[in-house]
PDBQT receptor file of N, H, CA, C and O in Angstrom, charges set to zero:
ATOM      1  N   UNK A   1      -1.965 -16.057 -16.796  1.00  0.00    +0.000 N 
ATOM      2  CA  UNK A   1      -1.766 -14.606 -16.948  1.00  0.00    +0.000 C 
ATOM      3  C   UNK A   1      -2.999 -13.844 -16.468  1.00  0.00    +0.000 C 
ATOM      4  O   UNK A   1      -2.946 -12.678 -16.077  1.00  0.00    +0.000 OA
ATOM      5  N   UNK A   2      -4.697 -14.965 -16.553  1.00  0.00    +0.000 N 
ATOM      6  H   UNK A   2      -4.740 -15.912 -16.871  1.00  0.00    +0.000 HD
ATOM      7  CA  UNK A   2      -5.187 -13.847 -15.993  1.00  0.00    +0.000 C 
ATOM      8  C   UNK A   2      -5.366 -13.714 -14.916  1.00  0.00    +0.000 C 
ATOM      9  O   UNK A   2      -5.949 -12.678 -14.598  1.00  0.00    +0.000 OA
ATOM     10  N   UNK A   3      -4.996 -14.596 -13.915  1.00  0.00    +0.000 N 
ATOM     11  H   UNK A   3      -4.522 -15.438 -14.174  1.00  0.00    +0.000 HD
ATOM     12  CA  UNK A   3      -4.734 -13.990 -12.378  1.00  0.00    +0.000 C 
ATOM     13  C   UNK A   3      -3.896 -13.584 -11.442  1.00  0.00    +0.000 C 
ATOM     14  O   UNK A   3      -2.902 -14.126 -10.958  1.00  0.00    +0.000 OA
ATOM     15  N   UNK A   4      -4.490 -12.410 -11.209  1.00  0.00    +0.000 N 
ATOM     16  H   UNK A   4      -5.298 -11.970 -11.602  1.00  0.00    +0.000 HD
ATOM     17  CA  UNK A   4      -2.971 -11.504 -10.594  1.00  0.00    +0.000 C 
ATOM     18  C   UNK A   4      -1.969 -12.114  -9.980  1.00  0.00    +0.000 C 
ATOM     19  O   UNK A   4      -1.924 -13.116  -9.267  1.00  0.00    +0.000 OA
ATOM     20  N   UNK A   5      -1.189 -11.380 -10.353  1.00  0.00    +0.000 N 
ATOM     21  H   UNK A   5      -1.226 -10.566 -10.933  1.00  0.00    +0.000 HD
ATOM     22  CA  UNK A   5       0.332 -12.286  -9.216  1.00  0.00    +0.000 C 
ATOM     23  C   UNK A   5      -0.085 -12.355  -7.922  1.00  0.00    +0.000 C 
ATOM     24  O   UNK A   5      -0.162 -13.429  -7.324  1.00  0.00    +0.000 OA
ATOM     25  N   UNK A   6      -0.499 -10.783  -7.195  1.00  0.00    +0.000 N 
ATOM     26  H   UNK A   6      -0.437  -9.911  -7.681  1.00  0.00    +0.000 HD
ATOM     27  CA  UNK A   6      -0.438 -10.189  -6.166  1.00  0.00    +0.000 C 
ATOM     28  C   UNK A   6      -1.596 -10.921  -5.406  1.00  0.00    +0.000 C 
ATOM     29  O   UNK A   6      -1.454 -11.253  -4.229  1.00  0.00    +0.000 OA
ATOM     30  N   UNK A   7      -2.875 -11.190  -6.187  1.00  0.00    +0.000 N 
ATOM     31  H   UNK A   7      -2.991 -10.920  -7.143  1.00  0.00    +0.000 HD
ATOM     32  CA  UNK A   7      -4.073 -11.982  -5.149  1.00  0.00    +0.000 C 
ATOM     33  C   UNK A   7      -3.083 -13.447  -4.589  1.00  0.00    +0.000 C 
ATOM     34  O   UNK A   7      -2.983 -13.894  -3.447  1.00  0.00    +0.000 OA
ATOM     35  N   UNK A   8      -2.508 -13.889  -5.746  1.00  0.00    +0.000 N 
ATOM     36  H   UNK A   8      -2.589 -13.527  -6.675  1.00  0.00    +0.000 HD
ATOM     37  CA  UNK A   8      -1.775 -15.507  -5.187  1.00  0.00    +0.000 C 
ATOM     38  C   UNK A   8      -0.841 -15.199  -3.913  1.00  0.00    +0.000 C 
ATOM     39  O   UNK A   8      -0.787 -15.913  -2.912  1.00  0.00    +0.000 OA
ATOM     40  N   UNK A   9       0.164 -13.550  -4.204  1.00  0.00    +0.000 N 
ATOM     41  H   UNK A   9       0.119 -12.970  -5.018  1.00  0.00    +0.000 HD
ATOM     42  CA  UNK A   9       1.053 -13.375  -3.887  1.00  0.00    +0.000 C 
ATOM     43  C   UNK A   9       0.387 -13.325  -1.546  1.00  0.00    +0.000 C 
ATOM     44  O   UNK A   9       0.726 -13.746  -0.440  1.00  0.00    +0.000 OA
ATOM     45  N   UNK A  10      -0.547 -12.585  -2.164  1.00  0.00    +0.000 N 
ATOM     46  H   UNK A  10      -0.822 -12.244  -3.063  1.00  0.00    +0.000 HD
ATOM     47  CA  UNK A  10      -1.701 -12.391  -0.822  1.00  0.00    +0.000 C 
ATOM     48  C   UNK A  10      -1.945 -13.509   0.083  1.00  0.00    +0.000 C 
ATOM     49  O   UNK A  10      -1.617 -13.585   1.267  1.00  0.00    +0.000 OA
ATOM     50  N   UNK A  11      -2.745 -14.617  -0.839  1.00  0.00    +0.000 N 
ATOM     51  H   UNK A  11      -3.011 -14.555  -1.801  1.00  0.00    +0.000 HD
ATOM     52  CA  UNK A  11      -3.071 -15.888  -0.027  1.00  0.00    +0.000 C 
ATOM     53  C   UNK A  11      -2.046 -16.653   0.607  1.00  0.00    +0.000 C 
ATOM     54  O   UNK A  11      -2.061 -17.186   1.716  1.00  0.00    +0.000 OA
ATOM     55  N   UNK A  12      -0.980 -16.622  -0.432  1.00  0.00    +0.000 N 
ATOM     56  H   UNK A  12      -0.968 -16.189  -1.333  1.00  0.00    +0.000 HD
ATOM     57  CA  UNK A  12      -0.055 -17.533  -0.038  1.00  0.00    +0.000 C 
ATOM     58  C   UNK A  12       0.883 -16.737   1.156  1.00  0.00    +0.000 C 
ATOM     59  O   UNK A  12       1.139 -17.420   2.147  1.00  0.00    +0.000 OA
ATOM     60  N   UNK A  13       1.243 -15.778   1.133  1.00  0.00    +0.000 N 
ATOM     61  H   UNK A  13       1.034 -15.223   0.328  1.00  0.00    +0.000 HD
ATOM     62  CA  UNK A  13       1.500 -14.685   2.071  1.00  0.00    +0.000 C 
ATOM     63  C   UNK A  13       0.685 -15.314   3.757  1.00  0.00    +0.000 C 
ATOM     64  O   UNK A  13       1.113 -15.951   4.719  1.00  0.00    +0.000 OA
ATOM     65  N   UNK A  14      -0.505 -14.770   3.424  1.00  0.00    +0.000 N 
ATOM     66  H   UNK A  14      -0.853 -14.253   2.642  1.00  0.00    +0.000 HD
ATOM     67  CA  UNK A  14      -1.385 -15.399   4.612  1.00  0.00    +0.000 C 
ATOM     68  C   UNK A  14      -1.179 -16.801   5.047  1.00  0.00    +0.000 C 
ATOM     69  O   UNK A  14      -0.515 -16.975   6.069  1.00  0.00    +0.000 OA
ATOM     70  N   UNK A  15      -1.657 -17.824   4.413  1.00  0.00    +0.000 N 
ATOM     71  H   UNK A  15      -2.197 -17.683   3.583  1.00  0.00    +0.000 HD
ATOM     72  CA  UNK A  15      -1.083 -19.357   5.011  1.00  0.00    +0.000 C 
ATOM     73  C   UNK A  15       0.127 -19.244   5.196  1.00  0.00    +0.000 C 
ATOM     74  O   UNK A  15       0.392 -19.500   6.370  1.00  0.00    +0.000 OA
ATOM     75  N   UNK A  16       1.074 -18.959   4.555  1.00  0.00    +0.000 N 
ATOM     76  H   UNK A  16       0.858 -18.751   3.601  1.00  0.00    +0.000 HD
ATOM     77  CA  UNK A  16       2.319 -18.882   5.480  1.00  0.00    +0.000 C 
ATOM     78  C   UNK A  16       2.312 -18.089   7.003  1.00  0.00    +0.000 C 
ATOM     79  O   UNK A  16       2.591 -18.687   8.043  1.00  0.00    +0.000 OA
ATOM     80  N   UNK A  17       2.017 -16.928   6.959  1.00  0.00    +0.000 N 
ATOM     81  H   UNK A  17       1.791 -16.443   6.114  1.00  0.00    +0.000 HD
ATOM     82  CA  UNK A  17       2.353 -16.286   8.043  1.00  0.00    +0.000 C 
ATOM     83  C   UNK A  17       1.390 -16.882   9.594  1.00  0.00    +0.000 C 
ATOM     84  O   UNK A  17       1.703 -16.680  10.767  1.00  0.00    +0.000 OA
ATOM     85  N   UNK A  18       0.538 -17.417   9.217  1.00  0.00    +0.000 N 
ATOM     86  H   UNK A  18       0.283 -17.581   8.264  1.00  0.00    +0.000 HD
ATOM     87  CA  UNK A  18      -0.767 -18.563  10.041  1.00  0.00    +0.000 C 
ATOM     88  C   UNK A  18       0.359 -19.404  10.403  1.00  0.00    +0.000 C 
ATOM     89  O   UNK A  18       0.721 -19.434  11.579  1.00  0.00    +0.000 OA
ATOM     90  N   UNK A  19       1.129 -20.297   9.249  1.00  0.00    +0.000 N 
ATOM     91  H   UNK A  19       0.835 -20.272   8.294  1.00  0.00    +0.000 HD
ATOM     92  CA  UNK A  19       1.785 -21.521   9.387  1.00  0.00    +0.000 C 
ATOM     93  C   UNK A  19       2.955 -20.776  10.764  1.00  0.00    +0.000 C 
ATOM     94  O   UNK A  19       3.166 -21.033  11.949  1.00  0.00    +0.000 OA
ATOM     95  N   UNK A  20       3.389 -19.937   9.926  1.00  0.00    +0.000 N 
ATOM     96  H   UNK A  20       3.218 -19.729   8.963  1.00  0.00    +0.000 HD
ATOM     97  CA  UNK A  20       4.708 -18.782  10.972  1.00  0.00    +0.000 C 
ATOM     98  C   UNK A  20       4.315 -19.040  12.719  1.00  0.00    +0.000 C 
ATOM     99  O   UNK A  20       4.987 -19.601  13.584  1.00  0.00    +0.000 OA
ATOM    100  N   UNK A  21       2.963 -18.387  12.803  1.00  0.00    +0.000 N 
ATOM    101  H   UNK A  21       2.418 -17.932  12.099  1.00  0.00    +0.000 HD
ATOM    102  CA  UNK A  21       2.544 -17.798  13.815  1.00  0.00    +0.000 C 
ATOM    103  C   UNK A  21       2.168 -19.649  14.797  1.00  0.00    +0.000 C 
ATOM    104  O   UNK A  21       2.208 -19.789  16.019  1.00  0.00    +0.000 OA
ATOM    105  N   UNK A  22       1.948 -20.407  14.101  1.00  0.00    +0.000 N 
ATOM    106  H   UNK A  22       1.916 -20.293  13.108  1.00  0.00    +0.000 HD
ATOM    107  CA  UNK A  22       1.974 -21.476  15.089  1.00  0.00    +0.000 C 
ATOM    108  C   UNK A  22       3.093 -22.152  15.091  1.00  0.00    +0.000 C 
ATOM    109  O   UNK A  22       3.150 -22.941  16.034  1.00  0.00    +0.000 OA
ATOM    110  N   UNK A  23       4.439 -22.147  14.074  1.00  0.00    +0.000 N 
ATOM    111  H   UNK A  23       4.393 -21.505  13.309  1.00  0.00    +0.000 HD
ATOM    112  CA  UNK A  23       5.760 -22.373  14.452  1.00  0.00    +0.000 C 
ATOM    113  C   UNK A  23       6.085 -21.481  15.372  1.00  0.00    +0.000 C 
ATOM    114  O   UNK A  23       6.902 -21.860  16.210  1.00  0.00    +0.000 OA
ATOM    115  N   UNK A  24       5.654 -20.341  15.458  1.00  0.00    +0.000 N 
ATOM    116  H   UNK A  24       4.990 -20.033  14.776  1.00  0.00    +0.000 HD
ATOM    117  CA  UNK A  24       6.619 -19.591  16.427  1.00  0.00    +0.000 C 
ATOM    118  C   UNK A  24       7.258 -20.324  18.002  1.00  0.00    +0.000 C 
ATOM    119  O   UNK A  24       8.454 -20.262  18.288  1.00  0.00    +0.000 OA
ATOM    120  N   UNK A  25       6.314 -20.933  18.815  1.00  0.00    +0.000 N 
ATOM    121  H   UNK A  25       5.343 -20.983  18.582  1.00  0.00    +0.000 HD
ATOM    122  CA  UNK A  25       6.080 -21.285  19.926  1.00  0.00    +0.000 C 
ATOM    123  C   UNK A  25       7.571 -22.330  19.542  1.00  0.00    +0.000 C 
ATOM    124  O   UNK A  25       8.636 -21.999  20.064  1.00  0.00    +0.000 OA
ATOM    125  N   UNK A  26       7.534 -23.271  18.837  1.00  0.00    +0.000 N 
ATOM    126  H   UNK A  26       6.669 -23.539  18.414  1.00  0.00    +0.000 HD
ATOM    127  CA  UNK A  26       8.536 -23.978  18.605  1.00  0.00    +0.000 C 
ATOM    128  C   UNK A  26       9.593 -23.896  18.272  1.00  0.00    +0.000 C 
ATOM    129  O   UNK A  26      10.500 -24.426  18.915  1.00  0.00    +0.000 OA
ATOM    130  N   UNK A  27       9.827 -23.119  17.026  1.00  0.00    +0.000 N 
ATOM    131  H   UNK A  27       9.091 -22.689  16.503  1.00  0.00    +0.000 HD
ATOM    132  CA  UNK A  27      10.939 -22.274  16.796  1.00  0.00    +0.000 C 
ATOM    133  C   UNK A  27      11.207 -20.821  17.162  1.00  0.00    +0.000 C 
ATOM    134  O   UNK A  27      10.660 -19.770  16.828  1.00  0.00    +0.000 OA
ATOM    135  N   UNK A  28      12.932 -21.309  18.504  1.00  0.00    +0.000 N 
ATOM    136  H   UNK A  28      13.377 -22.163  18.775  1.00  0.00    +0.000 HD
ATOM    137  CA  UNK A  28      13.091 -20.536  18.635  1.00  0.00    +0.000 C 
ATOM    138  C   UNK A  28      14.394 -19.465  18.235  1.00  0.00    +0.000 C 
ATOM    139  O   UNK A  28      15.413 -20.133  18.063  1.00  0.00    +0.000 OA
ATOM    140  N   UNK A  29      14.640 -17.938  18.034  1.00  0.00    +0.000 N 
ATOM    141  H   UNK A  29      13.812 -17.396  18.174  1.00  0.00    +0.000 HD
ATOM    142  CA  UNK A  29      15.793 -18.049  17.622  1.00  0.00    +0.000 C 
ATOM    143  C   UNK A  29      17.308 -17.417  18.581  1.00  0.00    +0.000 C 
ATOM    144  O   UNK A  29      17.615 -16.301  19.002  1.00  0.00    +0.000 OA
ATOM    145  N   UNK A  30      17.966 -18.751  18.627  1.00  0.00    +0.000 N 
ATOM    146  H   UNK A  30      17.717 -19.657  18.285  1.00  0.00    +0.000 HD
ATOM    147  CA  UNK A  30      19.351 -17.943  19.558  1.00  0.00    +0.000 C 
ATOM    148  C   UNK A  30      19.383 -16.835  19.848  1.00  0.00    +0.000 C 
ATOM    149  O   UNK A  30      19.375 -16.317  18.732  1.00  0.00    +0.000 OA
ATOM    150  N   UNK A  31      19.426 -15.763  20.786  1.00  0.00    +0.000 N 
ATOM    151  H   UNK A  31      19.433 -16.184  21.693  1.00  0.00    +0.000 HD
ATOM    152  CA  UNK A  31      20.486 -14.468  20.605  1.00  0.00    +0.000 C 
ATOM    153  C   UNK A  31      21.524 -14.785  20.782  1.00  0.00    +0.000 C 
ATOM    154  O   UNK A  31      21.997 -13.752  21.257  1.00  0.00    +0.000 OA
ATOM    155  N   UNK A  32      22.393 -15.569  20.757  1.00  0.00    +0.000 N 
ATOM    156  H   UNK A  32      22.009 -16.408  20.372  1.00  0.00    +0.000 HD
ATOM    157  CA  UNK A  32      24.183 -15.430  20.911  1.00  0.00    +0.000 C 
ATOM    158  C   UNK A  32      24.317 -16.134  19.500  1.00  0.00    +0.000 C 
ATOM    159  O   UNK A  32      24.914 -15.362  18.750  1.00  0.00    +0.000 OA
ATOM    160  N   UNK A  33      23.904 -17.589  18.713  1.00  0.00    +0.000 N 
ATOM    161  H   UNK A  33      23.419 -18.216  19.323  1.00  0.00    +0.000 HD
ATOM    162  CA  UNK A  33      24.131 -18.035  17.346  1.00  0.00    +0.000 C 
ATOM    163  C   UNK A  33      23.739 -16.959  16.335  1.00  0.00    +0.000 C 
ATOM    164  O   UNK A  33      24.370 -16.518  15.375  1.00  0.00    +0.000 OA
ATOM    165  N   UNK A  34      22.184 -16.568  16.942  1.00  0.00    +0.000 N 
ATOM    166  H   UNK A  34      21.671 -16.927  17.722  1.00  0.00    +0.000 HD
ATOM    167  CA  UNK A  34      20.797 -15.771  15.556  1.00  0.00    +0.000 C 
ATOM    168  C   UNK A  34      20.657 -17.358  15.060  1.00  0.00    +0.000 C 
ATOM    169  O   UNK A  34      20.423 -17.352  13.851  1.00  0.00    +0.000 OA
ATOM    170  N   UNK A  35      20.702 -18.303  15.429  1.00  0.00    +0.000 N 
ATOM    171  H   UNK A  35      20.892 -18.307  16.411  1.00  0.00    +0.000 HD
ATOM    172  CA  UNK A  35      20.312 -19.758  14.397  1.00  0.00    +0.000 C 
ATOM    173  C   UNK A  35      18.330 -19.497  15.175  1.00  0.00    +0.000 C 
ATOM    174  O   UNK A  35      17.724 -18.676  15.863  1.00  0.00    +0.000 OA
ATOM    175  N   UNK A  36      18.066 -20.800  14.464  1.00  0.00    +0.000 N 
ATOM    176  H   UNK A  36      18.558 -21.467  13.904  1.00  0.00    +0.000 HD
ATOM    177  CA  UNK A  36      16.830 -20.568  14.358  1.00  0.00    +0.000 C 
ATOM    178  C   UNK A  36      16.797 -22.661  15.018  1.00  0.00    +0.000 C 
ATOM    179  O   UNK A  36      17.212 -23.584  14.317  1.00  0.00    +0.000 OA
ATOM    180  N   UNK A  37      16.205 -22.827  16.432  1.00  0.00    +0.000 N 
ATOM    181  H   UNK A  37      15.868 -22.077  17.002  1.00  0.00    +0.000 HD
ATOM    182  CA  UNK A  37      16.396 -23.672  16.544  1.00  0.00    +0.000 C 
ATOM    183  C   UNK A  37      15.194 -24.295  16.910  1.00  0.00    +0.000 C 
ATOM    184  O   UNK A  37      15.170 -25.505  17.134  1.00  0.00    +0.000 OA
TER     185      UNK A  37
């Protein structure tokens, strides 16, 4: 309880969107499905 949601909510936010940004190249997504391939 005493650490904010929002600092965790932050970090973890960040490593994901890092993780995102070097999947991107790999995953790509259809325009005719929208799948994510």
């Amino acid at each position: 309880m005493a650490v904010p949601k929002i600092k965790v909510s932050k970090a973890r936010r960040n490593s994901r969107k890092a993780n995102w940004k070097v999947s991107t190249p790999s995953v790509v997504k259809c325009p005719h499905c929208h799948e994510y391939t």
